[in-house]
Backbone as numpy.savetxt, mean C-alpha at the origin, in Angstrom:
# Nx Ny Nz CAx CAy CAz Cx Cy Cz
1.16 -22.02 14.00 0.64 -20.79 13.40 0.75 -20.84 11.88
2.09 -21.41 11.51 2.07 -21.34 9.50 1.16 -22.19 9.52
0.60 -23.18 9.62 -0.07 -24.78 9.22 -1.59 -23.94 9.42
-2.08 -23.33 10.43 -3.32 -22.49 10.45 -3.48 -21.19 9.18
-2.20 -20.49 9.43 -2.05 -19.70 8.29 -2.80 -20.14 6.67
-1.89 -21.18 6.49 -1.61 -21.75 5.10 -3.68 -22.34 5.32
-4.29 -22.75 5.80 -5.35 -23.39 6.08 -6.09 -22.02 5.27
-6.08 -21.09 4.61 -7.08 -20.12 4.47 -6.58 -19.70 3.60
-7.43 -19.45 2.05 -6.56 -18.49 1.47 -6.36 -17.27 1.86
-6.81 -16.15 2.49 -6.01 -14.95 3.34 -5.14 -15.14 3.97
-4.72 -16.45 4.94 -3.54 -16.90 5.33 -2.73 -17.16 4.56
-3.01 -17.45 3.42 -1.21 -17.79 2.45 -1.30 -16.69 1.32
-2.18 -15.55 1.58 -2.03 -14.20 0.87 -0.91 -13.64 2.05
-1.17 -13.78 3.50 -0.51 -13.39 4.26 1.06 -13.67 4.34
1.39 -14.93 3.84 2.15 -15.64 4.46 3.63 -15.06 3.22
2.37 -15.10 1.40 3.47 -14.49 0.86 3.66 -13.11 0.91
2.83 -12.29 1.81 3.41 -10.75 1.63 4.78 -10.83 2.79
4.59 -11.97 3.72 6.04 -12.45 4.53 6.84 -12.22 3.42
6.73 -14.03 3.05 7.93 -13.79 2.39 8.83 -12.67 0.85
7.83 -12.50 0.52 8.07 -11.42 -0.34 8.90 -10.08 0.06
8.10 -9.71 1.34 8.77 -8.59 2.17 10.00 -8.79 2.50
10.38 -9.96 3.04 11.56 -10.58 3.58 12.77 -10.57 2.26
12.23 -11.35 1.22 13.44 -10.88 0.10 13.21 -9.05 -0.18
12.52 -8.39 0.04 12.49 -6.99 -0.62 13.88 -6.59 0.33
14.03 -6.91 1.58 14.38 -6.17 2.63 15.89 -6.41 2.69
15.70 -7.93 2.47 17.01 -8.54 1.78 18.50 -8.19 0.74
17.62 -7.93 -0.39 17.83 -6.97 -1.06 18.56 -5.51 -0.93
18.30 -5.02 -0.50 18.02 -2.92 0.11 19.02 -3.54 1.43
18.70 -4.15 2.09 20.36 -4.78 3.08 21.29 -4.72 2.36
21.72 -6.22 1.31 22.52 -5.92 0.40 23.25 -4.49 0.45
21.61 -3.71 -1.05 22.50 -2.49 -1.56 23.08 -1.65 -0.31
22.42 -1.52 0.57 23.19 -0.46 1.24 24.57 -0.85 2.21
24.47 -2.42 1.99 25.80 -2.77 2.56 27.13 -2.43 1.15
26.76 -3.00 0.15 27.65 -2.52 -0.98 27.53 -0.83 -1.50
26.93 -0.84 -0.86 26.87 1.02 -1.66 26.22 1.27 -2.74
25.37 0.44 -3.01 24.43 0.26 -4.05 23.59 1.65 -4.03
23.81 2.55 -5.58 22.81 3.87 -5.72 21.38 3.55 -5.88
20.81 3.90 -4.92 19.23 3.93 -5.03 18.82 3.09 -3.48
20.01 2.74 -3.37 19.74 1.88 -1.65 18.18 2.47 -0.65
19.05 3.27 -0.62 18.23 4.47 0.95 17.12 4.83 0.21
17.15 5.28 -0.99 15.80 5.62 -1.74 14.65 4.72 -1.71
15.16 3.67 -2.13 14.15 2.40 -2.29 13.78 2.44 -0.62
14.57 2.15 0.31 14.05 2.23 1.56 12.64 3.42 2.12
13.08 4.25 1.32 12.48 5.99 1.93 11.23 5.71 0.88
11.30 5.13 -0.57 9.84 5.01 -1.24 8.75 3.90 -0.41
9.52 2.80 0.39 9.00 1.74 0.78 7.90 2.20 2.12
8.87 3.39 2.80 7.85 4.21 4.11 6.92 4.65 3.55
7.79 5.65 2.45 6.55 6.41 2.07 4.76 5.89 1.88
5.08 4.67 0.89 3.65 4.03 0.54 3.06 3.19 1.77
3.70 2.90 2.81 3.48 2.65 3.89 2.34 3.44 4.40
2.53 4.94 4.71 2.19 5.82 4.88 1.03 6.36 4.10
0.96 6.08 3.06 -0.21 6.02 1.88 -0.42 7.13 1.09
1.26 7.39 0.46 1.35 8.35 -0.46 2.39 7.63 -1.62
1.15 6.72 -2.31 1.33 6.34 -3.75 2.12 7.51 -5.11
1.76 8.34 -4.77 2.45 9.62 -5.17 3.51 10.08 -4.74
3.74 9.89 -3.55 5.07 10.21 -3.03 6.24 9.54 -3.36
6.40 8.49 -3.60 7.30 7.37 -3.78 7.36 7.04 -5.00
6.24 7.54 -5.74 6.51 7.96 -7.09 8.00 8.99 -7.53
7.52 9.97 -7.02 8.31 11.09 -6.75 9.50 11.37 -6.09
9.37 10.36 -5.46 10.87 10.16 -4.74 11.81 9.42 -5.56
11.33 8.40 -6.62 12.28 7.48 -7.25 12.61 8.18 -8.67
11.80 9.63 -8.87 11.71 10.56 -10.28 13.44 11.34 -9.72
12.76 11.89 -8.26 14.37 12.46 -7.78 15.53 12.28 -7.68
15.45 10.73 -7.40 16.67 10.18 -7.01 17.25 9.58 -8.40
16.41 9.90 -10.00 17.15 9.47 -11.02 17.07 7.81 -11.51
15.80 7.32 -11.12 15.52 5.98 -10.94 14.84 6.07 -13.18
15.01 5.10 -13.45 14.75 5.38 -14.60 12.88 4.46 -15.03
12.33 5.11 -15.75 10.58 4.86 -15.64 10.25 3.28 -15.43
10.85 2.33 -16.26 10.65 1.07 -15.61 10.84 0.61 -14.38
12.08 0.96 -13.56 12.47 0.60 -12.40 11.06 0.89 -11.32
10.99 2.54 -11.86 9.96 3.18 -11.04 9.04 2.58 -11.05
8.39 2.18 -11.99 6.71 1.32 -11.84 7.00 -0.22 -11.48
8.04 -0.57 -11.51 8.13 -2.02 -10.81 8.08 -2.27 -9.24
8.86 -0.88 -8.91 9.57 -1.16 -7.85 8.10 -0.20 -6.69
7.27 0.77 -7.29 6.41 1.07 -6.53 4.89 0.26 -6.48
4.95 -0.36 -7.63 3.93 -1.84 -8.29 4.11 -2.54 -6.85
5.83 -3.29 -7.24 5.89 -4.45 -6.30 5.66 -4.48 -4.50
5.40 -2.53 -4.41 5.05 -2.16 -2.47 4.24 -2.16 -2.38
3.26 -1.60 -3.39 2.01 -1.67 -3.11 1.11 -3.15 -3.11
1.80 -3.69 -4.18 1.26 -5.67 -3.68 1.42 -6.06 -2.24
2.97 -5.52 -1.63 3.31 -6.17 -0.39 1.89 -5.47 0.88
1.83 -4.05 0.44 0.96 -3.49 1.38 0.00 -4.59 1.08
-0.79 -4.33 -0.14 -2.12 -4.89 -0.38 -2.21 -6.70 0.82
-1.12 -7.72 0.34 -1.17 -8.72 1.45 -1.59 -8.38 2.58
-0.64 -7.26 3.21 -0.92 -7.18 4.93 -2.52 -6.94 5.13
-3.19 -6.15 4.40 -4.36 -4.95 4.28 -5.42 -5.98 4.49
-5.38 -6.23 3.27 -6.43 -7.27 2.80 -6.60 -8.82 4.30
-5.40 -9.34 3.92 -5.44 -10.63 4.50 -5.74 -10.32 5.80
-5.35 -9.31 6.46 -5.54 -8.82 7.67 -6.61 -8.46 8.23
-7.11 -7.57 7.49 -8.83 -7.43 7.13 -10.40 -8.62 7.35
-9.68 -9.47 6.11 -10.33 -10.69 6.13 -9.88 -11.47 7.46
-9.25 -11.89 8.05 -9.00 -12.82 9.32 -9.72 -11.85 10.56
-9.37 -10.74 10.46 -10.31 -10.00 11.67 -11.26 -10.25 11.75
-12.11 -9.94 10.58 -13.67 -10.26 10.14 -13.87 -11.23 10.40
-13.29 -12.42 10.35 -13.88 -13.62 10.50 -13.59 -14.10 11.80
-12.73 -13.14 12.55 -12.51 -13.82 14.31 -11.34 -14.39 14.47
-10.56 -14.66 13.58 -9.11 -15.43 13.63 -8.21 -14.62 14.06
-8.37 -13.27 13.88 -7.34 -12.65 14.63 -7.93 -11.77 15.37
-7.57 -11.72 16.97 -8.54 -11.16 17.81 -7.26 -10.19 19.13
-6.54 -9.51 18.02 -5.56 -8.24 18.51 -7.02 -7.27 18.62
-6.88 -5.89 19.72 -7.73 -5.02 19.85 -7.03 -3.71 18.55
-5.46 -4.22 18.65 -5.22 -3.10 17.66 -5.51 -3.30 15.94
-5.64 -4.55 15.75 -5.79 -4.97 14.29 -7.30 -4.26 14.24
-8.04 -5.05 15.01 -9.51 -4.71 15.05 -9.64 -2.93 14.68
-8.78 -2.09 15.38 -9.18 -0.69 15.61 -9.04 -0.43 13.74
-7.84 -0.91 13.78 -7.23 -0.57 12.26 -8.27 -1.02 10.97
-8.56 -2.21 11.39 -9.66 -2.80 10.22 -11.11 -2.66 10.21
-11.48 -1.94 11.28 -12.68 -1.11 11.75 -12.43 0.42 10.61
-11.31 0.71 10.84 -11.26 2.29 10.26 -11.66 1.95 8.35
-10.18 0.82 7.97 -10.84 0.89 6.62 -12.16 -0.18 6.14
-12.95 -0.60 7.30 -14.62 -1.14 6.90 -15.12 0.16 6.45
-14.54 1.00 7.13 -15.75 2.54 7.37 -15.51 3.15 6.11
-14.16 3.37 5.49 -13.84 3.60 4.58 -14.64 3.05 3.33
-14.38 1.64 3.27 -14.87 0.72 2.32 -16.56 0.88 1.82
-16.88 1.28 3.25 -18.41 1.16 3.31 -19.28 2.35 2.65
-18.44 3.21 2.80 -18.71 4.72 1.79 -18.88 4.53 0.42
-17.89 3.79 0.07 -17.78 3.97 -1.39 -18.14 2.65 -2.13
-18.35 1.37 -1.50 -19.50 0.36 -1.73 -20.37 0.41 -2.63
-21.46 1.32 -2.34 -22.68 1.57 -3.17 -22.19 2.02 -4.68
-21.36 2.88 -4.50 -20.90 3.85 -5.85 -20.26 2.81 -6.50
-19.88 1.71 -6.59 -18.90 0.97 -6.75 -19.54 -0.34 -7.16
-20.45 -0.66 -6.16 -21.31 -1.86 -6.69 -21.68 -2.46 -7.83
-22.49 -1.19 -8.36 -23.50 -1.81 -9.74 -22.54 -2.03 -10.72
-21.13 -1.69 -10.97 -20.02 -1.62 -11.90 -19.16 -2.85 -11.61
-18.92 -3.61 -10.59 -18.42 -4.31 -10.68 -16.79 -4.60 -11.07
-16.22 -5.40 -11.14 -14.51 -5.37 -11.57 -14.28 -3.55 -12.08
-15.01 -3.51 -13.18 -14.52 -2.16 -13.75 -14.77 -1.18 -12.39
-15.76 -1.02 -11.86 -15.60 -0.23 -10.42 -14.49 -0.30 -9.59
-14.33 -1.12 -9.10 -12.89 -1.82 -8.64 -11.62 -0.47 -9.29
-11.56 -1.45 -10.41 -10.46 -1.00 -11.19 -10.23 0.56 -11.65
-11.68 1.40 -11.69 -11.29 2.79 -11.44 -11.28 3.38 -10.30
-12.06 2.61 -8.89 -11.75 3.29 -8.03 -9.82 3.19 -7.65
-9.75 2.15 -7.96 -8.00 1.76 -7.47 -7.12 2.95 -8.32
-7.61 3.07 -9.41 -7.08 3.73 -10.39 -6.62 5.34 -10.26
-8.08 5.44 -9.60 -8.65 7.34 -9.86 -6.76 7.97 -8.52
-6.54 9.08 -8.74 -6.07 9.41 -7.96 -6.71 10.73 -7.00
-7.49 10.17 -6.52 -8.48 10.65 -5.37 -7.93 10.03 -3.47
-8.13 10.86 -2.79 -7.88 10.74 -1.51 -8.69 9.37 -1.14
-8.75 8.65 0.00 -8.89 7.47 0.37 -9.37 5.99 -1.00
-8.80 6.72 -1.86 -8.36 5.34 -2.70 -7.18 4.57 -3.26
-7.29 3.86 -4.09 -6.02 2.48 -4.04 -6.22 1.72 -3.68
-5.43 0.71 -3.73 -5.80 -1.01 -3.86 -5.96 -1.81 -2.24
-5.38 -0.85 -1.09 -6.25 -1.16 0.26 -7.53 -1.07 0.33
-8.18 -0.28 0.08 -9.67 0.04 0.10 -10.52 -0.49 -1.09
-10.08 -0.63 -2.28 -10.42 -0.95 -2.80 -10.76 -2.77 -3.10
-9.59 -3.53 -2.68 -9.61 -5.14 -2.12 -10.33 -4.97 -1.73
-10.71 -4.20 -0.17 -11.68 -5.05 1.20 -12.85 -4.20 -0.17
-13.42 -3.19 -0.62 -14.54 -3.12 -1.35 -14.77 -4.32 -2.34
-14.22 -5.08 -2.86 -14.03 -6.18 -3.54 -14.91 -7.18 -2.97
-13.79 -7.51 -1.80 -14.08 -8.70 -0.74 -15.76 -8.69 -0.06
-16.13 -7.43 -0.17 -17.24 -6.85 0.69 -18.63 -7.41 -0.70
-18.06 -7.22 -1.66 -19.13 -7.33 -3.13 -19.36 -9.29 -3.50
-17.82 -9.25 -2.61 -18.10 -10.60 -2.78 -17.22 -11.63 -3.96
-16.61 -10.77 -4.48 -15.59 -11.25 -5.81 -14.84 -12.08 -5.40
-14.17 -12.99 -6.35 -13.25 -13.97 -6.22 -12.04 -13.35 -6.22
-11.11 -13.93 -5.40 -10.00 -13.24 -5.25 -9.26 -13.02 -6.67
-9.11 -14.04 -7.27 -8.33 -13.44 -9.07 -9.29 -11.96 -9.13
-10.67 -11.70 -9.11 -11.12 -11.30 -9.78 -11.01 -9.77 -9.00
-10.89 -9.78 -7.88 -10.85 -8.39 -6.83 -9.54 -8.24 -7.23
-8.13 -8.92 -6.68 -6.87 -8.53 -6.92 -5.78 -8.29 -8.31
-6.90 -8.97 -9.70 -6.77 -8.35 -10.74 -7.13 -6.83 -11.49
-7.80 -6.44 -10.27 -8.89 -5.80 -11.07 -7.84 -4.26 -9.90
-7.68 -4.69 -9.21 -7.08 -3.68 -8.05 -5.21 -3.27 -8.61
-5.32 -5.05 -8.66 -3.48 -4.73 -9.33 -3.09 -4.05 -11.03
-4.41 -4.00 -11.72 -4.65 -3.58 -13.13 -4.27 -2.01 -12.82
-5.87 -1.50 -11.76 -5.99 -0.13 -11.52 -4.64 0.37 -10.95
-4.06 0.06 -9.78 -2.63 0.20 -9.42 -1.77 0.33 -10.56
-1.47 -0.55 -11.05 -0.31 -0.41 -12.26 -0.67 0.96 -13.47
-2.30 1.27 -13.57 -2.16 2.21 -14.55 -2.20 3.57 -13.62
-2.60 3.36 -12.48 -2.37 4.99 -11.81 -0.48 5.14 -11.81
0.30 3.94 -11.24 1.59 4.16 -10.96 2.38 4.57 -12.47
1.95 4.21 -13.55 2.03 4.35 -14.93 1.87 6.29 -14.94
0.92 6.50 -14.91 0.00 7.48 -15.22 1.20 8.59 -14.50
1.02 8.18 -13.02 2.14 9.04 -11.98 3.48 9.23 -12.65
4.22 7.78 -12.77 5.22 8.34 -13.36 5.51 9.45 -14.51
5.41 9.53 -15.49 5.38 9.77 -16.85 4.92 11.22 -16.38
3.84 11.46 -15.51 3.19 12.94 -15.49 4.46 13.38 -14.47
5.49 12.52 -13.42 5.82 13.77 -12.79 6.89 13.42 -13.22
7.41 12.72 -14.52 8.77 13.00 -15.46 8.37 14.35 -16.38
7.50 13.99 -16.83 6.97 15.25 -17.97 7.12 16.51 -16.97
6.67 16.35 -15.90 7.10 18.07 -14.99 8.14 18.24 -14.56
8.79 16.89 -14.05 10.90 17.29 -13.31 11.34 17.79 -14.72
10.94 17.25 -15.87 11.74 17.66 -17.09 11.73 19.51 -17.31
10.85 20.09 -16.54 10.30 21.27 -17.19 10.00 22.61 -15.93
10.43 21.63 -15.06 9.91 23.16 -14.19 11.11 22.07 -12.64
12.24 22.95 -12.19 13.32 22.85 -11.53 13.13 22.92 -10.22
12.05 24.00 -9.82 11.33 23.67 -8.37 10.44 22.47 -8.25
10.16 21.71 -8.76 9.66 20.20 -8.80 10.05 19.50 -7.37
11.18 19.73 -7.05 11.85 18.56 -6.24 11.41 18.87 -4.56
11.01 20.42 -4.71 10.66 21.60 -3.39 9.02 20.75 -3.25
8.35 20.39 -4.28 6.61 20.31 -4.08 6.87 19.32 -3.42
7.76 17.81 -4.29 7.63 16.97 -3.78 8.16 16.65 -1.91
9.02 17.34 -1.90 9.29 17.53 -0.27 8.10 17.91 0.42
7.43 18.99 0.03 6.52 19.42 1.02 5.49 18.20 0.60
5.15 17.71 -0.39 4.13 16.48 -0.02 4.39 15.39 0.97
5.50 15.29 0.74 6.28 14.30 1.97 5.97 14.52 3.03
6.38 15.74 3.28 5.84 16.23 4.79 4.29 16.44 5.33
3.65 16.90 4.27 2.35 16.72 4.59 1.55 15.44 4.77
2.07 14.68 3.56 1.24 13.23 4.11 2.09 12.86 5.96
3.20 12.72 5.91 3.47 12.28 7.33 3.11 12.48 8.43
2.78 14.22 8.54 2.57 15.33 9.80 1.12 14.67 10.13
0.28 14.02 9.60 -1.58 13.72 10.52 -0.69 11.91 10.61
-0.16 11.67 10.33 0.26 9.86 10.87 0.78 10.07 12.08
1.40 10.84 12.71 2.48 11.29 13.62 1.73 10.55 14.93
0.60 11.65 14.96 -0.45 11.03 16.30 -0.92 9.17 16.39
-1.52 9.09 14.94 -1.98 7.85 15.24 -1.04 6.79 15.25
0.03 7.33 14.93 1.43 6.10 14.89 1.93 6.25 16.48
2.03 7.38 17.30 1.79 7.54 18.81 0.88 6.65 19.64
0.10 6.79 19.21 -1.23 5.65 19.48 -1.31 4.45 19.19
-0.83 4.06 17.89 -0.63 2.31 17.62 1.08 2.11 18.34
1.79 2.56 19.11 2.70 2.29 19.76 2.31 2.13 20.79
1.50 2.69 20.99 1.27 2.88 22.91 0.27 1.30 22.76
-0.25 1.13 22.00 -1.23 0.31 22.31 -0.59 -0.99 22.17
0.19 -1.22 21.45 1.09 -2.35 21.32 1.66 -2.55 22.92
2.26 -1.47 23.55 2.41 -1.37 24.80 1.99 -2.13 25.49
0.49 -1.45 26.10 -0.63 -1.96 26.51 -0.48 -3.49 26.39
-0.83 -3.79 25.48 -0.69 -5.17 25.03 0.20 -6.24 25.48
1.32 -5.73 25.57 2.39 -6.02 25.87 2.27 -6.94 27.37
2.03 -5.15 28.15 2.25 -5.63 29.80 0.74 -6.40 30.03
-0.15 -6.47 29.39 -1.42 -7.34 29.61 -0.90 -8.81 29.59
């Protein structure tokens, strides 16, 4: 399976969001075996963007007293790890190499996604890319925005520069705007909870559903 992997570049995009993930996790083991402050946080920002609230995990590392560099490194460096799974995952479906019914369901949803915002996106090129990744608008960021890349046809430097550019100045942008508000208004910490909860409460079902189906799978 690595020797097929490594055979593709989406396979060794894949292979380092492994290993990358593997030291992140490494790590956050560590701190929370030593008692390291920010342990559980870093863990709880790592769901969060999981979940696909780039904002949230922003906001979570503003709370927990994380200081502005840490913050844009450390929500930079999840969103790369997502982007591997997304992307590489994406691309091998498409092409038949990976032939799970649940990958398929998943990489069916963001084609549909992708396919919306394609056209708008097209005639602009990298810079399209790079503001859609950028904008902080609902179904964008650097998942949707890659496979829109991949779909235009770009070279990978040229899609995952252009995605990891837009990423870094929205996570930029995030920070700084929700320091400038924890600094100034004390119910801050109340919004960010209820965003938490709101992005999670519509995953609930379909994370019900990609369990069960793994299931399925299973006893097949």
């Amino acid at each position: 399976m690595k020797k097929f992997l490594l055979n593709t570049t989406e396979g060794r995009v894949l292979v380092a969001g492994f290993f990358f993930t593997a030291l992140f996790f490494i790590f956050v083991f560590i701190g929370l075996i030593q008692g390291v402050p920010g342990a559980k946080a870093t863990l709880l920002v790592f769901i969060t963007h999981c979940v696909g609230s780039r904002a949230g995990g922003i906001g979570l590392c503003i709370l927990e007293g994380f200081d502005p560099i840490s913050t844009i490194a450390l929500n930079f460096y999840i969103e790369c790890l997502i982007v591997c799974y997304t992307y590489s995952g994406f691309v091998l479906s498409t092409s038949g190499m990976f032939k799970s019914a649940w990958i398929h369901r998943y990489t069916d949803k963001l084609k549909e996604k992708a396919e919306e915002k394609k056209q708008k996106i097209e005639r602009w090129g990298w810079i399209g890319v790079f503001a859609f990744v950028m904008a902080p608008l609902p179904v964008t960021g650097p998942v949707v925005g890659t496979i829109i890349g991949y779909m235009l046809r770009m070279s990978l430097f040229s899609n995952f520069t252009a995605a990891g550019l837009g990423t870094l100045t929205a996570i930029v942008a995030w920070c700084y705007g929700f320091d400038f508000l924890e600094q100034r208004f004390a119910m801050l910490q109340y919004v960010f909870a209820a965003i938490c909860v709101l992005i999670i409460i519509p995953y609930l079902k379909p994370l019900k559903r990609f369990i069960d189906s793994l299931r399925q799978e299973i006893d097949e």
